[in-house]
N, C-alpha and C positions, 0 to 999 in steps of 0.2 A: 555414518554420522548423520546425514540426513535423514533417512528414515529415522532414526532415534530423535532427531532435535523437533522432526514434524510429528511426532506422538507426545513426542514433552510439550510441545507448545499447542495443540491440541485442547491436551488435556489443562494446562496454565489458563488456555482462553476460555473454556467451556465453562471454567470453574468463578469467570469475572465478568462475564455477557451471555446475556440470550442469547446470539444469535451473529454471525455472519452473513450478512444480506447484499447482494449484487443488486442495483438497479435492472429493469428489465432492460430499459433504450442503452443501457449501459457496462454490454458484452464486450471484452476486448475482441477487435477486428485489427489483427497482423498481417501484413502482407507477406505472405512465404518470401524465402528466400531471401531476406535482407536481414541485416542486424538490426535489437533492438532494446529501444530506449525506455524504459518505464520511468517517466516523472510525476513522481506526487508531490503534492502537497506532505507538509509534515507537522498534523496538531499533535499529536502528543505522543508519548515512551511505546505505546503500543505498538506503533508505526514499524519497529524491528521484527517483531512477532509476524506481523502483516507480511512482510517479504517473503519469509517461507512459505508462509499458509496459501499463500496468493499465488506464488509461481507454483507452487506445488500442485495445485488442484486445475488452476486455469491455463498452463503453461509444460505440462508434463514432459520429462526428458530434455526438456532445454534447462544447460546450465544456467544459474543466474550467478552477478557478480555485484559487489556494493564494495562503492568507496565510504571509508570511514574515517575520523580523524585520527591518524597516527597514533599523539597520544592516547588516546582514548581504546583504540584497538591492544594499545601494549598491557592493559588491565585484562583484556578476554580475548588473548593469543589463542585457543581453540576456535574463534569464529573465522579465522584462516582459512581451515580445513573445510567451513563452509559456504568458503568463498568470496568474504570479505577482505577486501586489504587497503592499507592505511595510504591515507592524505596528509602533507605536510602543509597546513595552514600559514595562509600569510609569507609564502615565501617564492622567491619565484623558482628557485629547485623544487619544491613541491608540485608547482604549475606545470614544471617539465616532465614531472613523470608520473604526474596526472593524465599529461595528454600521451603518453608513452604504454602506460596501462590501459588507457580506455582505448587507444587503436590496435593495441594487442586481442583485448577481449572481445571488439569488434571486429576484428579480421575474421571470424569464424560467424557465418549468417544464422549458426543455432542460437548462438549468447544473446544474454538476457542483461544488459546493466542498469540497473537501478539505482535512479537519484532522488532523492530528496527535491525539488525544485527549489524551494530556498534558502537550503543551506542551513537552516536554522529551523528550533520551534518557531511557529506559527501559527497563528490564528486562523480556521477558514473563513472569515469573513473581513481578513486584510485585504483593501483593494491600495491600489494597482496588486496584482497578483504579485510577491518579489519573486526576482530568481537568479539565484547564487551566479558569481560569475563563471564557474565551471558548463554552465548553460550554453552561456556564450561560445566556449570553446569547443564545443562537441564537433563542429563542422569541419576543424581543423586536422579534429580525431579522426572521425568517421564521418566522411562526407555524404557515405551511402545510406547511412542510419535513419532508421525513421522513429520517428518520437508518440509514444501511446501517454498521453493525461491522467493521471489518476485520479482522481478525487476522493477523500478519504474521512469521515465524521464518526464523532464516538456523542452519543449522545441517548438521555434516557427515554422510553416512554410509558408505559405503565408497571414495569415490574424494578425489582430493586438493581438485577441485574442491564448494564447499558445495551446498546446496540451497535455494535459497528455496522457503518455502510460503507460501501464505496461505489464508483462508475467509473469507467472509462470512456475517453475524448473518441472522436474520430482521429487517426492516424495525421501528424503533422511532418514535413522533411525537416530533418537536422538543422538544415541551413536557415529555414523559414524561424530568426528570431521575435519575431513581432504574430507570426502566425500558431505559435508556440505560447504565448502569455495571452493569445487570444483564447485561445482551444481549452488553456487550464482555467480561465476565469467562466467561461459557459459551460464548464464540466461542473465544476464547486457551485457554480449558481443554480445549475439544474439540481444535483445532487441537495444542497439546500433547503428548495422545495421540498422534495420528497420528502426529506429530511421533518421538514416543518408540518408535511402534510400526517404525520403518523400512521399511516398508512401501509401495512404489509405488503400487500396486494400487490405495492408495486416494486416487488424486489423478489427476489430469486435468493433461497435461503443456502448458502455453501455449507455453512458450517451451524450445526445445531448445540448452544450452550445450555447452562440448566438453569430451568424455569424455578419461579416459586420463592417464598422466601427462606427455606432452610430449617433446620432447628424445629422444638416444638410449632412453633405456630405453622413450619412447612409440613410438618406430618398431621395438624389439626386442618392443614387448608384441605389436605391430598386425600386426607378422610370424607370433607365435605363437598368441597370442590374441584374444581380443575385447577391447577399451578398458577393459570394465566386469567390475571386479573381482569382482563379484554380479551375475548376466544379471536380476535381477527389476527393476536400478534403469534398465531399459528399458522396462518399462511403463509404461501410464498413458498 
């Protein structure tokens, strides 16, 4: 099931972005041996897509797990079997086996769980950073857990197709709530920059999508030109 859903979404990405680009200063750095916490940021629908592509390439062999909201999971019961499973919103039986599951999937120091940090869409340029209250309880979960930042932007720069980026914080403890909305707001900020800077150069390319605009005028560019309207958005 994984390998199939990471060739499907693969090929879903390739076909909607340039490019998959890692910041350079912005390698994940996991301490062996501990469980671990991936929080991002979450602007937009892509962000699911990003789970697999991300633990898949950057993370190999380590399960990953994602809480989802319940309802919402009961529409795409096959995402079960790839290791998502549902949250009961708003309730506090939900709360309990919230923190029931995530000390389950934390007990084993290979797992990978993956949060969303605010619970919601969000903006990257929302300050104070929010973060859902499930944040808060991770320490309750898993006290040994250590927390990796994600930072995540889908944005254009000279071809029709966008760019996703992302970077990762330096490593935060579970417990550290205030050192945790620190780490996510100088990751999205840094990330930002680059971001703003349009700049390849400074990112490390994962995943290669397709250039150009497509259709006649992409077979009339491909005749005269190169795909890419700016030769630099080939680095990386």
């Amino acid at each position: 099931m994984l390998r199939f859903f990471d060739w499907a979404f693969r090929r879903h990405f390739a076909g909607s972005f340039s490019a998959l680009r890692i910041a350079r200063w912005g390698e994940p750095l996991a301490p062996p041996g501990r469980p671990l916490v991936i929080l991002a940021n979450h602007p937009g629908w892509w962000d699911g897509v990003l789970v697999l592509l991300v633990t898949r390439h950057l993370f190999p062999g380590r399960p990953c797990y994602v809480p989802m909201d319940a309802a919402a999971l009961e529409k795409y019961g096959f995402m079960r079997r790839l290791g998502v499973f549902g949250v009961e919103q708003n309730s506090p039986r939900g709360a309990v086996r919230f923190l029931r599951t995530v000390a389950a999937v934390l007990a084993d120091p290979r797992h990978i769980l993956w949060m969303n940090a605010p619970g919601r869409f969000a903006d990257p340029r929302e300050r104070p950073v929010p973060l859902a209250p499930g944040v808060a309880r991770l320490p309750a979960a898993a006290p040994e857990a250590v927390i990796l930042p994600l930072a995540i932007e889908y944005t254009h720069w000279t071809e029709k197709r966008g760019e996703t980026l992302i970077a990762f914080g330096p490593p935060v403890a579970a417990t550290d709530e205030d050192g945790i909305r620190a780490a996510m707001t100088a990751t999205m900020d840094r990330l930002a920059a680059d971001a703003i800077s349009r700049d390849p150069a400074r990112f490390r390319v994962m995943l290669e999508g397709r250039r150009g605009m497509g259709g006649l005028y992409g077979l009339w560019q491909r005749r005269r030109f190169a795909p890419d309207h700016d030769p630099r958005a080939r680095q990386g």
